[in-house]
N, C-alpha and C positions, 0 to 999 in steps of 0.2 A: 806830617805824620801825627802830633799830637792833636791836629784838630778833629781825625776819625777815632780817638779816643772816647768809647764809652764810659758811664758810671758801671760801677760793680762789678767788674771784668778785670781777671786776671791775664794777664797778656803773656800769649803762650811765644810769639815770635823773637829772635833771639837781636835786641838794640843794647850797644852801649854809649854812652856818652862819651866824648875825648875831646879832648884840646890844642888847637892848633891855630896858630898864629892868634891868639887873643880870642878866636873865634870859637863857641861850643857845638862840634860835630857832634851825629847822632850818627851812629853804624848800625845798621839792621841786616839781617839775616833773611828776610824774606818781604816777597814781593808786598808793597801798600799801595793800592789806586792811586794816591795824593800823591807819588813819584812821578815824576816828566821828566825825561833826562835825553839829550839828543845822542846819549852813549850805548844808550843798547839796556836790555834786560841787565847786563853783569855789571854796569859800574852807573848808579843812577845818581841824581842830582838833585837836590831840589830847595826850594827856602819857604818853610812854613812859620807863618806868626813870627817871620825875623832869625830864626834857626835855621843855621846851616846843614843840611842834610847830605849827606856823600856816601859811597861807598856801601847804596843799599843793595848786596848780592842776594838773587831771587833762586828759593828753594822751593822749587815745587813740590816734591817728593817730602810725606811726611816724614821717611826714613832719614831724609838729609838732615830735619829740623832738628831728630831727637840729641840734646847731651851726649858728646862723649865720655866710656868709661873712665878717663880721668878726671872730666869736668866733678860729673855726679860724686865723687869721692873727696873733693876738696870742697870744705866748709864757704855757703854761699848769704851773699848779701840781698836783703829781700827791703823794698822799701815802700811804704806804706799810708795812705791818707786818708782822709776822712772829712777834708778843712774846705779843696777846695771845690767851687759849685761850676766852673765853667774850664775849658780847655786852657784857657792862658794862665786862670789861677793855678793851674795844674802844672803848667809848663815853668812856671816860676815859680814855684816848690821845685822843680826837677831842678830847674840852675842853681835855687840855693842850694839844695845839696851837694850838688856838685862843686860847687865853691866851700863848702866845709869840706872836703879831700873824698868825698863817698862817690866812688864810680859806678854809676845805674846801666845795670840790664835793667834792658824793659819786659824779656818776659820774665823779671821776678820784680815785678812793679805792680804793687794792687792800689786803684786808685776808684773809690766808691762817696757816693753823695745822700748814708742813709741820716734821717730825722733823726735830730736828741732824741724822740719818745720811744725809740727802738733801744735797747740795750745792746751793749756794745759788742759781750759777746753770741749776740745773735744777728750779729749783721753777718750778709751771705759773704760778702766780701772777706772781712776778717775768717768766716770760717772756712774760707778756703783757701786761704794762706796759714791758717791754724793744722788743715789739715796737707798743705803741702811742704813745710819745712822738717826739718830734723835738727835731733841733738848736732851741735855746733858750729849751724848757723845764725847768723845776727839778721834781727829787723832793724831797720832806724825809718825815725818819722823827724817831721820838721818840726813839731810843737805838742805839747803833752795832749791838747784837745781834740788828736787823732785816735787817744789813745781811752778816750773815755769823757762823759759831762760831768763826773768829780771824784774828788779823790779815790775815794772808794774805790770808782770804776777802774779810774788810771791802774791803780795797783794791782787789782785784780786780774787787768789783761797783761801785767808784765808776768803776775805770779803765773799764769798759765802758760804765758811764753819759758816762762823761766823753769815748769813742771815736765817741759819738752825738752831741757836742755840748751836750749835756742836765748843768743844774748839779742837785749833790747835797749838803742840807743835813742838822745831824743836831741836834733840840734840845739835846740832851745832851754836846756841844762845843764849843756857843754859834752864834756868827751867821756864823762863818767857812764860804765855799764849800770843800768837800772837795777839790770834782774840779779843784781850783785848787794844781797842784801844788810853787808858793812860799807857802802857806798854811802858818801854824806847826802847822795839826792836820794835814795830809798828812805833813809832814815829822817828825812827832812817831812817826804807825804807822808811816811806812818805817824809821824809827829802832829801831823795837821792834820790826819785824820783821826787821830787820839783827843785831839783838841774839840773839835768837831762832836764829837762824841759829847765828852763833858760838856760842852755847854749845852748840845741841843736836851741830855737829859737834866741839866740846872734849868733851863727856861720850864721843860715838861714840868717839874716837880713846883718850883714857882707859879707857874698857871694853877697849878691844881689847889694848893696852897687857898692863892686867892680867889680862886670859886667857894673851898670851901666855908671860909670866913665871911662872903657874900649872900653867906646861905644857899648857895647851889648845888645841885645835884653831880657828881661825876660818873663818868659812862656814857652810854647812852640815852637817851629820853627815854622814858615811860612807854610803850605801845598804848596802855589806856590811860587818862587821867587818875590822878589817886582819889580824884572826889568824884569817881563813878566807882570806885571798889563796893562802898556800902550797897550802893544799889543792883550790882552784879549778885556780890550774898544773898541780896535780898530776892531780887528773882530766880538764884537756885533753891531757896528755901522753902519758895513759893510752889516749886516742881517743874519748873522753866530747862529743858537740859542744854545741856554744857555745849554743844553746837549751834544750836537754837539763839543763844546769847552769843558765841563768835559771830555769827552772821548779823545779827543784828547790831553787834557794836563794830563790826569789822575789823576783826581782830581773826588770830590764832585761836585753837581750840585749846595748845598750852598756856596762853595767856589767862587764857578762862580758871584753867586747873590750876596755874597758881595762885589765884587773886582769893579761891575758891578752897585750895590745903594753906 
């Protein structure tokens, strides 16, 4: 099953993970191609990447799949990634989880493969787990690096989780709620990212510092040389206009007007 697993797909089919004889069952709710069972459509079989698969009953009917009224009203666990890049990565994130006590449905399993250079929350994945939980359900992820590329981020996507009402756990922290913010791990990132802060504005202020005593300029460079300023005056003095000189020096027309008031 988890080898027809895409990236950035929220998996609407209803799997849970369980335990027996040592062995991790997966129980699905609806029919997957990668099922072969000599039992029939109602009781399938199967062993993918080394999981034991059993007991996948097939729901044709979309009306069969949807949540019952009492499901939907009892606070749900949704579980979340970002870490790994292939099926099996993926599948062993599911057992650890599930070996920290966390029992995974898969259709509340979002598991997506977007680039650091994407912010985190504008990954489609996260924003459709952003837009499909509610106050009083919990995400958990296996490692904070799901969760964001640095502190900043991490915290950010708990505060949002935590602006929904929705708790956020992280294996890799321990048992502590995140979006709980007199928890010794909130106050640990805000810490580090207060840290972070201070020094990166001591390094800026130090850099600057030392240009200035090197005699160098801060900001940006000059658009024109300061030893063509004379000569700019001097050919608007001469009656040369203020465009005339931008194009010839390849500059701005403002560059002109300042060099010039």
């Amino acid at each position: 099953m988890l080898a027809n697993l895409g990236c950035g797909a929220l998996y609407r089919e209803s799997v849970v993970l369980l335990r027996c004889h040592g062995s991790l069952l997966v129980y699905s709710s609806r029919r997957n191609p990668l099922f072969s069972s000599p039992y029939g459509k109602k009781d399938r079989f199967a062993r993918i990447y080394g999981v034991c698969v059993r007991n996948a009953i097939n729901l044709d009917s979309p009306a069969q799949a949807k949540p019952s009224r009492h499901e939907t009203s009892m606070p749900r666990t949704y579980a979340y990634s970002n870490e790994a890049s292939t099926p099996r990565e993926f599948e062993a994130e599911c057992v650890a989880l599930d070996a920290s006590g966390y029992v995974l449905d898969f259709s509340r399993v979002c598991w997506e493969c977007s680039p650091a250079p994407i912010p985190v929350l504008a990954r489609p994945g996260l924003s459709q787990l952003l837009a499909r939980v509610r106050a009083g359900d919990a995400v958990v992820t296996l490692r904070l690096k799901s969760l964001g590329g640095s502190v900043r981020e991490v915290l950010a996507t708990i505060a949002r989780f935590g602006s929904r009402g929705v708790r956020v756990y992280c294996v890799e922290t321990g048992d502590a709620e995140l979006t709980d913010r007199t928890s010794p791990i909130w106050r640990t990132l805000d810490a580090v990212l207060r840290l972070e802060r201070t020094s990166r504005s001591a390094r800026t202020k130090a850099s600057a510092e030392q240009t200035v005593q090197r005699g160098g300029r801060l900001g940006r460079p000059p658009a024109l040389d300061p030893r063509l300023h004379e000569e700019v005056r001097a050919a608007l003095l001469a009656g040369k206009s203020v465009s005339e000189l931008a194009r010839v020096m390849n500059v701005s027309r403002q560059t002109i007007m300042r060099i010039r008031d």
